[in-house]
C-alpha positions as CSV (number, residue, x, y, z in Angstrom):
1,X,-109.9,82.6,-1.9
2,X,-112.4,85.0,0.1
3,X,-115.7,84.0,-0.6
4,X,-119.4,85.5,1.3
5,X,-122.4,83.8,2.6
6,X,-125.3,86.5,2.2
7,X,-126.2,86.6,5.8
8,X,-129.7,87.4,5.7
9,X,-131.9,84.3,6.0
10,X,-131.0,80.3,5.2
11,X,-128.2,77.9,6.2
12,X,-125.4,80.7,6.4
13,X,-123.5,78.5,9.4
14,X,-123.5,75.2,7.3
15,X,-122.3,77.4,3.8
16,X,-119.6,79.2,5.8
17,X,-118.4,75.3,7.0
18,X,-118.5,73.5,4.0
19,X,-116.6,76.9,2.2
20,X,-113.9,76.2,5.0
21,X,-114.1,72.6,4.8
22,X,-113.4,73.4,0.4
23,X,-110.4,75.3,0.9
24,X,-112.1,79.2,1.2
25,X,-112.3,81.3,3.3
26,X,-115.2,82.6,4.2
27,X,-117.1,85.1,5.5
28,X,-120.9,86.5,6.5
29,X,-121.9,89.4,4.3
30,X,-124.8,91.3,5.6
31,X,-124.3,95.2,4.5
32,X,-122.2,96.5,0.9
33,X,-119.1,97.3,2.8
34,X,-118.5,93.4,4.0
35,X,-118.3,92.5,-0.1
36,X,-115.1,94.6,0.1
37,X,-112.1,91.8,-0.6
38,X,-114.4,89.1,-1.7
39,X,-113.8,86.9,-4.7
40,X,-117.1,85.3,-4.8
41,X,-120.6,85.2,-2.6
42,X,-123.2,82.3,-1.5
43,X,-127.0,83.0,-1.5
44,X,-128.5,80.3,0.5
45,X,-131.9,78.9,0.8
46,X,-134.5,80.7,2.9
47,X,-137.5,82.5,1.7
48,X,-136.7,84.3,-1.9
49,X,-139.3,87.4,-1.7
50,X,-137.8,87.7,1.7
51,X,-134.5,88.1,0.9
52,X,-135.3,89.8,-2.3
53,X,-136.9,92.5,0.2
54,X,-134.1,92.6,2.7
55,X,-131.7,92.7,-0.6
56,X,-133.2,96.2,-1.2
57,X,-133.6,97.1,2.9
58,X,-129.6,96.4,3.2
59,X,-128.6,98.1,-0.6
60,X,-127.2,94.8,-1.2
61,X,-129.2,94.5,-5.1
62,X,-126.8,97.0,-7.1
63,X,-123.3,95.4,-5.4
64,X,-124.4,91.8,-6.3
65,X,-125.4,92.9,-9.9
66,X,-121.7,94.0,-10.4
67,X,-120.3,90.8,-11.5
68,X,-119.0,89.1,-8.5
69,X,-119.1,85.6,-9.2
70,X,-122.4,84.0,-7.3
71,X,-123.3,80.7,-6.5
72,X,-127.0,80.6,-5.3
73,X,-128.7,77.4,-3.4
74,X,-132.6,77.2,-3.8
75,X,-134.3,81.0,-3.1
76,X,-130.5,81.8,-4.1
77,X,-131.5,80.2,-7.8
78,X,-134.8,81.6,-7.8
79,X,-133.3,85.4,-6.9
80,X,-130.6,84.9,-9.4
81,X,-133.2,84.3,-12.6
82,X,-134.1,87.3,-14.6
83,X,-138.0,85.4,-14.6
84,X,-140.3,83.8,-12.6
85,X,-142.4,81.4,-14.3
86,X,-145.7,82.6,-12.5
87,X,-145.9,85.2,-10.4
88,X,-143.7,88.5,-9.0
89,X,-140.9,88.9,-6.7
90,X,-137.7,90.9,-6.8
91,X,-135.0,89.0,-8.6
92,X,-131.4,89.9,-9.3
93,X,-131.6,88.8,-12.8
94,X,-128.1,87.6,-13.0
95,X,-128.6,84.5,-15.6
96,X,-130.7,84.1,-18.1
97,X,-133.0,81.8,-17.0
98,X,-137.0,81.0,-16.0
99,X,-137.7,79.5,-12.6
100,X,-140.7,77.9,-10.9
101,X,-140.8,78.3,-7.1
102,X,-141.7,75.6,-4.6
103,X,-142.1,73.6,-8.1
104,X,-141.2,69.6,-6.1
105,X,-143.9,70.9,-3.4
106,X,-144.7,72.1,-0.5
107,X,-142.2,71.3,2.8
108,X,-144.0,67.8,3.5
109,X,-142.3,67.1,0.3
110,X,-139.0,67.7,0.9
111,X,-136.9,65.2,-0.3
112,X,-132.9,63.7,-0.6
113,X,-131.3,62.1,-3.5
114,X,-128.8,61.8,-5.7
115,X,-128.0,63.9,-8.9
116,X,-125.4,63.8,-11.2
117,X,-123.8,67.1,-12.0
118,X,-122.0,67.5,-15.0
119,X,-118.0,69.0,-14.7
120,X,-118.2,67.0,-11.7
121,X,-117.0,63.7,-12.7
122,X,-117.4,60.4,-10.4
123,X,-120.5,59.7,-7.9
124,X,-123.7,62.2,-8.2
125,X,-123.5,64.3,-5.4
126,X,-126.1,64.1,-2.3
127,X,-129.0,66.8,-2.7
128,X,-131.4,68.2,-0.2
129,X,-134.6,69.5,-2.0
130,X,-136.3,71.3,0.9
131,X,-139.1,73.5,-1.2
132,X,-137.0,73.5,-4.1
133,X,-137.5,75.3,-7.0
134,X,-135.8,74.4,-10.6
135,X,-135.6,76.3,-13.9
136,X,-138.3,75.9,-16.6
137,X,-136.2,77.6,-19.2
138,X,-132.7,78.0,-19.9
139,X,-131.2,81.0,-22.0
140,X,-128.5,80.4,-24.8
141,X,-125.6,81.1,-23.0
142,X,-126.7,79.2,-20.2
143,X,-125.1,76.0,-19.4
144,X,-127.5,73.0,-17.7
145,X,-125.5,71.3,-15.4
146,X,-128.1,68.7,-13.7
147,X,-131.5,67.5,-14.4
148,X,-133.6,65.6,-12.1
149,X,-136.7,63.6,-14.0
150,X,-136.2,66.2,-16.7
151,X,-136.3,69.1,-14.3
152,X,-133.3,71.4,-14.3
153,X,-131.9,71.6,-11.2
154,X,-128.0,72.8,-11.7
155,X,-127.1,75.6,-14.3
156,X,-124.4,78.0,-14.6
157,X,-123.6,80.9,-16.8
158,X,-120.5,82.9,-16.6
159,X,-119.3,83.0,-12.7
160,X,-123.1,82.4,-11.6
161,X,-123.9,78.7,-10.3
162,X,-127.1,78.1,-9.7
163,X,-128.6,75.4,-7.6
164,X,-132.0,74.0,-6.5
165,X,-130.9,71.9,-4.1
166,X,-128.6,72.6,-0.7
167,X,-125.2,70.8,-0.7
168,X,-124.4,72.7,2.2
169,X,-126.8,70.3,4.1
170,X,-124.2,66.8,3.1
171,X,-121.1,66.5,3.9
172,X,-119.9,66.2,0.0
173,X,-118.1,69.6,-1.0
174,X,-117.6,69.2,-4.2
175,X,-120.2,71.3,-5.5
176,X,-118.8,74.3,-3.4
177,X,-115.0,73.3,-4.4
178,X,-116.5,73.3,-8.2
179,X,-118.1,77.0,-7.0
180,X,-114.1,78.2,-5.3
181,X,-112.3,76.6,-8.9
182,X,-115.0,78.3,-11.5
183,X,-114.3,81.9,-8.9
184,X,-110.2,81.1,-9.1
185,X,-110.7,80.8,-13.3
186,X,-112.8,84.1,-13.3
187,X,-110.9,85.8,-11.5
């Protein structure tokens, strides 16, 4: 299973490791012709209107919006909402879903716990909330897959997983092992 980190911005080292560590393989995607082969792609964290800019800069927007499976972690969630729920920013509108930005705070307030993701079974899984956004709204084919004091913080519709927090910064990989499965099933 080949599956991308978007190498624009965020933790693209620690996604590529914890891919490798799953069972992919995986590789750094920074221009339309490195999607060539891939099963599936990783937007890490960073700074979404950032990366919603260098999306466009790179022609990156139209080849993510074809349907490869996605599984986005913090600005990934927030670019792969088709709304913001104040504000602008470019988004790649892949699931049906309102987000807040920097809605747990500012980065003082970053924060680690643990969440219990359902399809996961067993132990919630370590979270990093490092200016984490989560989604206000859900659509009705969107599935919510963790809430965190009524927040939701894990949803996925069709091959799109999205994620407010960064699993890529623990060492538990089932999150991006659930990501590789839900690609292998889509595919």
């Amino acid at each position: 299973m080949r599956i991308g980190v978007l190498d624009l911005q965020g933790a693209v080292r620690e996604h590529m490791h914890a891919l490798e560590e799953a069972g992919a393989e995986p590789r750094s995607v920074k221009r339309p012709a490195d999607l060539a082969g891939l099963d599936g792609i990783v937007i890490p964290g960073g700074e979404s209107t950032t990366i919603g800019m260098l999306l466009d800069e790179y022609g990156l927007r139209a080849p993510l919006s074809d349907g490869i499976p996605v599984m986005g972690t913090c600005a990934g969630m927030i670019l792969m909402a088709n709304r913001l729920a104040e504000g602008e920013q470019p988004l790649l509108g892949l699931m049906d879903m309102e987000v807040a930005r920097n809605a747990f705070g500012r980065q003082r307030e970053s924060f680690e716990t643990d969440v219990a993701v359902r399809g996961l079974g067993g132990e919630p899984v370590p979270a990093v909330f490092i200016r984490a956004p989560y989604a206000t709204r859900l659509g009705a084919g969107v599935e919510l897959l963790a809430e965190l004091d009524g927040r939701i913080v894990a949803a996925r519709q069709g091959p799109y997983l999205a994620l407010a927090f960064h699993p890529e910064l623990t060492a538990d990989r089932r999150l991006h092992r659930y990501f590789i499965e839900e690609v292998a099933r889509s595919g």
